[in-house]
C-alpha positions in Angstrom: 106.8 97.2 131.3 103.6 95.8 132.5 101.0 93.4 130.2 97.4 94.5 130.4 94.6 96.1 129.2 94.9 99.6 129.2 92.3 101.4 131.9 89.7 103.8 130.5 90.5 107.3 131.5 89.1 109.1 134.4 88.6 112.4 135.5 87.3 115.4 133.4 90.8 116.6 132.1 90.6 114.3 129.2 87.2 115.7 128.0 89.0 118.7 126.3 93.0 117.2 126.6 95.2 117.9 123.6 95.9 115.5 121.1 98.4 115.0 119.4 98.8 112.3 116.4 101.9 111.5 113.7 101.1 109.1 111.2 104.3 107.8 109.7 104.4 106.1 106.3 105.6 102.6 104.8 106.7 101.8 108.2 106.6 97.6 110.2 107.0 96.5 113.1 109.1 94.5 112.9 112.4 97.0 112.0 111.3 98.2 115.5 112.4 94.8 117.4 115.2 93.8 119.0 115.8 89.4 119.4 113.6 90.0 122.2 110.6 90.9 120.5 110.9 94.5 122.4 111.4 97.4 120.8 115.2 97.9 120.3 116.4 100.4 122.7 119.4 101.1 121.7 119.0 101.9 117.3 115.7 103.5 118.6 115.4 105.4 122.2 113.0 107.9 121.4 110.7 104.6 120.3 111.7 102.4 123.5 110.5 105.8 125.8 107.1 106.4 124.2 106.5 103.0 125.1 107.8 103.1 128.6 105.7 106.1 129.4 102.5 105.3 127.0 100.9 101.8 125.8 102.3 100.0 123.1 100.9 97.1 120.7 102.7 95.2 119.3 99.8 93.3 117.1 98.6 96.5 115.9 97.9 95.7 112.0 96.4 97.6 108.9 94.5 96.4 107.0 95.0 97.7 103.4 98.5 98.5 101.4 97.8 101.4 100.0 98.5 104.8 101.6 95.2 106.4 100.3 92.8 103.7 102.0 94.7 103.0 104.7 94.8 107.0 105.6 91.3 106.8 105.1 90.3 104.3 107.4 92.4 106.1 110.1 91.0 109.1 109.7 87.1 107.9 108.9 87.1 104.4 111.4 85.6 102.9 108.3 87.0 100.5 105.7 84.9 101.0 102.3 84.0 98.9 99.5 85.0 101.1 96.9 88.4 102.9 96.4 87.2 106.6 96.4 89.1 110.2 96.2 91.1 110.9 99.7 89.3 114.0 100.3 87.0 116.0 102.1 84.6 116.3 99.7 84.2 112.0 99.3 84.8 111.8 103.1 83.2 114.6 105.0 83.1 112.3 108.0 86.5 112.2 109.2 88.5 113.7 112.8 88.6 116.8 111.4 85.2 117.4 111.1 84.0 115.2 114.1 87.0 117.1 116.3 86.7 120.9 114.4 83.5 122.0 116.2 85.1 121.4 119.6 88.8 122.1 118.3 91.4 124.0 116.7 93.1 122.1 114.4 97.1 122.5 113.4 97.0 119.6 110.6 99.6 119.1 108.1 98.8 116.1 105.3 101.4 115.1 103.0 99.3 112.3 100.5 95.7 113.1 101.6 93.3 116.1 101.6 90.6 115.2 104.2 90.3 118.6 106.3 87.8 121.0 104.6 89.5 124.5 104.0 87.3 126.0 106.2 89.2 123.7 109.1 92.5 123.4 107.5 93.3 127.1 104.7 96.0 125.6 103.8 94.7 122.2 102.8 95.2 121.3 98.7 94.1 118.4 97.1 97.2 116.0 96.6 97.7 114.4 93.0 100.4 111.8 91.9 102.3 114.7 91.0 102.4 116.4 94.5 103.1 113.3 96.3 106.1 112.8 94.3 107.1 116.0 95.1 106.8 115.7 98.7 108.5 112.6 98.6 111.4 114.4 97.0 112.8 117.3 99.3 111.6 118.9 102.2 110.2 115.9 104.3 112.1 116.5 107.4 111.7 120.1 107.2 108.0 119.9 106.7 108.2 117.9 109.7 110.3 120.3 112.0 108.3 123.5 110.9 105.0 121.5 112.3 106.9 120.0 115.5 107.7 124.0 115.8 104.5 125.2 115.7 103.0 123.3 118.9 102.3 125.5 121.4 99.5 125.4 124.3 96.5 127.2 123.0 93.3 128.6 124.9 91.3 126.4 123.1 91.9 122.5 123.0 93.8 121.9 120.1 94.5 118.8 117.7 98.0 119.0 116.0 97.9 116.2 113.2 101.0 115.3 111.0 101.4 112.4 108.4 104.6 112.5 107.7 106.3 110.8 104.5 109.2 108.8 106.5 110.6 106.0 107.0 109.1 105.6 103.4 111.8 105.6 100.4 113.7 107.8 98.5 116.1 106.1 101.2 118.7 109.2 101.8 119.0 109.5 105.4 121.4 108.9 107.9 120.7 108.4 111.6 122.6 111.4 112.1 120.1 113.5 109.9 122.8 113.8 106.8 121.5 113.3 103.5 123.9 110.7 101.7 121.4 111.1 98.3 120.9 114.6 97.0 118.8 113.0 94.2 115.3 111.8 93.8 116.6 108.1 91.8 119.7 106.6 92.2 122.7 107.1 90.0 122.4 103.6 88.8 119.2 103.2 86.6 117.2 100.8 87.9 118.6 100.3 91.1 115.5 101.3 93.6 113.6 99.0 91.7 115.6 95.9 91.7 114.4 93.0 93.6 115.0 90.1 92.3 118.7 90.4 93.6 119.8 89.4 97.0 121.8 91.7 97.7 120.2 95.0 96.5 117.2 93.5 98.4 119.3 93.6 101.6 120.7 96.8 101.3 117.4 98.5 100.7 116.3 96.8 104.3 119.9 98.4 105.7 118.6 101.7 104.5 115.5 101.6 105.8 116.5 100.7 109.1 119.0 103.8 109.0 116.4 105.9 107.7 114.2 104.7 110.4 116.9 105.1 113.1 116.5 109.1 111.6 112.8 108.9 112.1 113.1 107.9 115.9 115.2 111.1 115.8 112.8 113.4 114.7 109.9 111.3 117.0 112.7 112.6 119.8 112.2 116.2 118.6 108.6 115.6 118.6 108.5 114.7 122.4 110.6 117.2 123.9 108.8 119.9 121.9 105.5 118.5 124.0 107.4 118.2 127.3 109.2 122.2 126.6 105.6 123.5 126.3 104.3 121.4 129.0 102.0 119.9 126.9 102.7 116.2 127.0 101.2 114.9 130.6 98.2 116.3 129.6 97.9 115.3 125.9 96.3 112.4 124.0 99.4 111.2 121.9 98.8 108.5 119.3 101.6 107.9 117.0 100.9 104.8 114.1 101.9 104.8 110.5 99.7 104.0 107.2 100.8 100.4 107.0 103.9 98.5 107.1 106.5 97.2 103.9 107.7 94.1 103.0 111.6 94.4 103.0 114.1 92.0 103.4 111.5 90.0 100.8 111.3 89.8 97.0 109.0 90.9 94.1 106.6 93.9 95.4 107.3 94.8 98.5 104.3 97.0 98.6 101.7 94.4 98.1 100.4 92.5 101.4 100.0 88.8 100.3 100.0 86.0 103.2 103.3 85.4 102.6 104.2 89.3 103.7 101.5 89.8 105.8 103.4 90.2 109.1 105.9 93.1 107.9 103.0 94.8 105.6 100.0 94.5 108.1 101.8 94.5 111.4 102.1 98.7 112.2 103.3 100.3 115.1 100.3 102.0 117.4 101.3 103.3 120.2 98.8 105.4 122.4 99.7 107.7 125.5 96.5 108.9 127.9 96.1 112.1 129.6 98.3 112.3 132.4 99.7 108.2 131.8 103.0 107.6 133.2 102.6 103.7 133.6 104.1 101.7 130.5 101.8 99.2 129.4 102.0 96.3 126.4 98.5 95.2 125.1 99.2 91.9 123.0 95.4 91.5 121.6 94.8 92.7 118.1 93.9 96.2 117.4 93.8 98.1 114.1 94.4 101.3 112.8 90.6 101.3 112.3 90.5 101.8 115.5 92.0 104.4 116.4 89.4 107.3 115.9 87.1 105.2 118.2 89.6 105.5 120.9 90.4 109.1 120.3 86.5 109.0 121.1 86.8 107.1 124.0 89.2 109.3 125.5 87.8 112.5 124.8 84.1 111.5 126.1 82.5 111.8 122.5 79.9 110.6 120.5 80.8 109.4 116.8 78.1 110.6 114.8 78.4 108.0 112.0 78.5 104.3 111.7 82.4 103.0 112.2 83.9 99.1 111.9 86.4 100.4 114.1 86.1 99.9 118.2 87.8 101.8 120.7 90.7 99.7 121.9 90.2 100.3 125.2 87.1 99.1 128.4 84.6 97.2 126.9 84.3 97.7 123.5 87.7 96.5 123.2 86.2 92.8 123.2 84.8 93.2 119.8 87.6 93.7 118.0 88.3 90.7 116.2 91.5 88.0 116.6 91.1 87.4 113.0 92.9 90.1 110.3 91.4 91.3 107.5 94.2 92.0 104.8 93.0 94.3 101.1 95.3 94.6 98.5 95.4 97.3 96.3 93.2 95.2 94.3 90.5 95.3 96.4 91.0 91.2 96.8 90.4 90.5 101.0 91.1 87.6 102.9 91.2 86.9 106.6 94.1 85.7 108.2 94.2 84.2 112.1 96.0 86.3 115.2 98.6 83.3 115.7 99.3 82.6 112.1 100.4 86.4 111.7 102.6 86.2 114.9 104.1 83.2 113.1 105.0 85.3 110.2 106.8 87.8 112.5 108.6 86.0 114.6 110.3 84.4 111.1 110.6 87.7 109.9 112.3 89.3 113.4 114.9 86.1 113.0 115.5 86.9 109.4 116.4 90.3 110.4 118.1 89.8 113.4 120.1 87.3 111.1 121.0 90.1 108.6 121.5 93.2 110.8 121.2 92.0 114.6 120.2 94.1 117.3 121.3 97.0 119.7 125.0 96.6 119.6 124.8 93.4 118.8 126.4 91.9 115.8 127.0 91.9 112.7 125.4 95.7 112.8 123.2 97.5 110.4 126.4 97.7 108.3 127.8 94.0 108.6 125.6 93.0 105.8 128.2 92.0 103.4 130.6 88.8 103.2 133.8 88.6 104.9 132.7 90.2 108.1 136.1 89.8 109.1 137.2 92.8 107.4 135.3 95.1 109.0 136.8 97.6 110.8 140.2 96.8 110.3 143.0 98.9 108.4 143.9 97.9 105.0 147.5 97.8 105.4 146.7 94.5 107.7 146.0 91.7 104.7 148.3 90.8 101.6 147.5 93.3 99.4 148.0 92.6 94.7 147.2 95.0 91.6 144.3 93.5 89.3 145.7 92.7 85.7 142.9 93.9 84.0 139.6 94.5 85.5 139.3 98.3 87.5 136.5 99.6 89.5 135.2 103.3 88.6 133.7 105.0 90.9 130.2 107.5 90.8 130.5 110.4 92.6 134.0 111.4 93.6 133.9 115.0 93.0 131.5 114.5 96.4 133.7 112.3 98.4 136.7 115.5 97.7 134.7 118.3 99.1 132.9 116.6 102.2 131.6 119.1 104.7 129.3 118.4 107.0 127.8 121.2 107.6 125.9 121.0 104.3 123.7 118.5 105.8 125.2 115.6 102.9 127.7 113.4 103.7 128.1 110.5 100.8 128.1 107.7 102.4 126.4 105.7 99.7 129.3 104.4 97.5 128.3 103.1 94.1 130.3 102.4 90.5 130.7 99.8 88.3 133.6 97.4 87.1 135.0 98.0 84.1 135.3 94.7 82.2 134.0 93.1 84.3 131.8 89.9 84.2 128.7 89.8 82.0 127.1 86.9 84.8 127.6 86.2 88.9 128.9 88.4 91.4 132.4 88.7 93.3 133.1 89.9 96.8 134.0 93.5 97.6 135.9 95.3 100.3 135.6 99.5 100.4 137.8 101.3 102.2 137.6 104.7 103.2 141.1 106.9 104.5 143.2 103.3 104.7 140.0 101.6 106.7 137.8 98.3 105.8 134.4 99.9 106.5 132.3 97.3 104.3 131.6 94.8 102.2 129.3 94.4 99.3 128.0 91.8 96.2 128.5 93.0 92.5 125.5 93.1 90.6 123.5 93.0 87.2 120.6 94.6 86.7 117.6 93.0 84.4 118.5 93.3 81.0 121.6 94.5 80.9 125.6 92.6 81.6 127.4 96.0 83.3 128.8 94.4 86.7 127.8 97.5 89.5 128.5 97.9 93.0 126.9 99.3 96.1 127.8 100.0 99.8 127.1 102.1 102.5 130.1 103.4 104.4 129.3 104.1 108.2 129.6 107.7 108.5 132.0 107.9 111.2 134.4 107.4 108.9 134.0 110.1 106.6 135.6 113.6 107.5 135.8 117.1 106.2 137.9 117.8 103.3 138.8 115.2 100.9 138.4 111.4 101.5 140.4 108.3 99.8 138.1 105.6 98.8 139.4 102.5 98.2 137.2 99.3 96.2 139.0 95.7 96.6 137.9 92.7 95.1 138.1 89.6 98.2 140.3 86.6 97.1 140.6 83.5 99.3 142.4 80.9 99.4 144.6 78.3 101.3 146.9 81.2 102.4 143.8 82.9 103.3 141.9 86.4 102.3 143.9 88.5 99.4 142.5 92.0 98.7 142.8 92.5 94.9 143.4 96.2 94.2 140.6 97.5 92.0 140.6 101.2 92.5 
């Protein structure tokens, strides 16, 4: 990979080139890198080849922390004062419009409404209500149906797609399995919760299998554009709305300058006409920018005022080193280039800490204690019957009739202890067909004293038919570790 500033493009192809654009939601950085500050090959190849083909940067930030605004100053190159309806109607200048007189447009929107009907029939004005929806089923099929409709047209074309992913419901596997068939969790209250440590880490594992799905379909993306010969000659920009502060507590949502590095930091990547030469920009750019670079490259004119600059030639220069961060409360503050790179590189260790990287260990699913455990059969450490306390187990009807082919495998295993303690947490093992395949904290939930647990089971070990899941509670002692026999 090289370091540099991107060249402006040259030629006359890229005057009428297609472009292509993805917008993925609720979606850092920093789950992208590997301990080298790269992104991670291995958990996320389809990722790693944009970036060898295209430009990546890696200081690429939004601004705002809400998907409305943060859509809007994608689409318009402005950030506005006032929070206002993501629409057409309150944002007639947006890509659509500048792009429709020059080009067909195959847009799909999952939380915003900005392409007129007369652009986009299909187009309805998204509520609450429909975003929940969307949110709810469909999100990867939405996105395959689009990726299926590219095809080279007579007329240059700009196929747009926000798509509602990495963002939660977490039920994804990297495979493409669902391991949740519901919209909330079994457990009241668990999506929520997180003010504890270790329902704070696990969401971060999900994501990061979620995402490792979302590099998947990114895959499907790119050969789609390289089947139809499109993607030498295209414009392809893929970002997200913002990033999301996992691995953190309280709001993860909210960009403060504690979270600014996983909220504001989002991934931009941008592939010229005909680019084949991979290329790293570490200056700041902004999602604001990016319709003055689709400007850039396409030779036009932007026929209203924007804050936004095209990140590449000149105009480059006058984007500035400082951030601007909004919350959802419209409060701003500025915060400096280095002392957000600070913030990530404390966030990457804190990851890499938790899950490491590539093959590395401990693994997306060595998040628990006793990493020892892992992997090993159960018939390998001293083994005693509980006296009293029993784990009972959501869900088991599922883990009888496994078949893969339904596109669910449950992989999420969750239940509670049955008198167990009303305060503090004990060490678990889960076992699936005689194997240690993770570990896991008990919890509590606010308000209540019902002691719950929560693990994800790599899926490997799951297999058609009926599966025996095992829950252990971890003793140790001078002997060593004891599994205590609680289902």
């Amino acid at each position: 990979m090289l370091v540099g500033l991107a060249a402006a493009p040259t030629g006359t192809a890229s005057a009428r080139a297609p472009v292509v654009i993805v917008v993925f939601d609720e979606f850092p950085t920093i789950s992208l890198l590997d301990a080298h500050g790269r992104i991670d090959r291995r958990r996320y190849p389809s990722f790693a080849s944009l970036a060898r083909r295209g430009t990546w940067y890696p200081n690429a930030t939004a601004s705002v922390d809400e998907t409305g605004r943060a859509m809007e100053a994608l689409l318009t190159g402005r950030i506005l004062e006032r929070r206002r309806p993501t629409t057409f109607e309150s944002n007639p200048n947006n890509l659509f419009t500048f792009l429709g007189a020059r080009y067909h447009i195959d847009a799909s929107e999952e939380a915003t409404s900005f392409c007129p009907r007369w652009l986009c029939p299909d187009v309805r004005t998204q509520d609450r209500r429909s975003i929940l929806r969307a949110l709810a089923r469909g999100r990867a099929e939405r996105f395959r149906r689009w990726v299926a409709s590219i095809r080279p047209e007579r007329e240059p074309t700009l196929y747009f797609k926000h798509v509602l992913l990495p963002h939660v419901p977490l039920r994804y596997l990297p495979s493409g399995h669902r391991y949740s068939n519901r919209a909330h969790e079994t457990i009241p209250g668990i999506a929520g919760a997180f003010h504890d440590s270790w329902l704070v880490e696990q969401v971060y594992q999900r994501h990061l299998l979620q995402l490792a799905f979302t590099d998947r379909l990114l895959g499907s993306l790119l050969r789609r554009l390289r089947a139809t010969r499109l993607y030498e000659r295209s414009l392809i920009v893929i970002t997200a709305d913002n990033g999301e502060g996992f691995g953190v507590f309280g709001d993860r949502h909210q960009i403060t300058r504690h979270k600014a590095a996983n909220v504001a930091l989002t991934p931009l990547f941008l592939k010229l006409p005909h680019q084949r030469r991979g290329r790293i920009v570490n200056r700041h750019v902004r999602t604001l920018d990016v319709l003055p670079t689709i400007a850039h490259v396409l030779r036009l004119r932007v026929p209203w005022q924007m804050q936004g600059s095209s990140v590449l030639g000149p105009s480059s220069r006058r984007i500035p080193s400082s951030v601007l961060l909004i919350q959802r409360s419209g409060r701003r503050f500025t915060l400096g280039l280095a002392a957000l790179r600070r913030g990530a590189r404390r966030a990457l260790r804190r990851k890499l800490r938790r899950f490491g990287s590539g093959d590395d260990s401990p693994g997306i699913y060595g998040i628990g204690p006793h990493r020892e455990l892992l992997g090993t059969p159960v018939s390998t450490w001293p083994t005693v019957g509980a006296r009293r306390t029993r784990a009972v187990l959501e869900g088991r009807a599922a883990l009888r009739r496994v078949r893969r082919s339904s596109g669910f495998v449950p992989a999420l295993i969750m239940g509670r202890i049955a008198q167990g303690a009303r305060f503090g947490s004990r060490p678990l093992a889960i076992a699936v067909n005689g194997w240690l395949t993770s570990t896991a904290q008990t919890f509590h939930l606010r308000g209540g004293h019902s002691e719950f647990f929560s693990a994800m089971v790599p899926e490997p070990f799951l297999h058609d038919g009926s599966n025996r899941v095992e829950v252990f509670a971890i003793s140790s002692g001078r002997g060593g570790l004891q599994l205590v026999r609680l289902l």
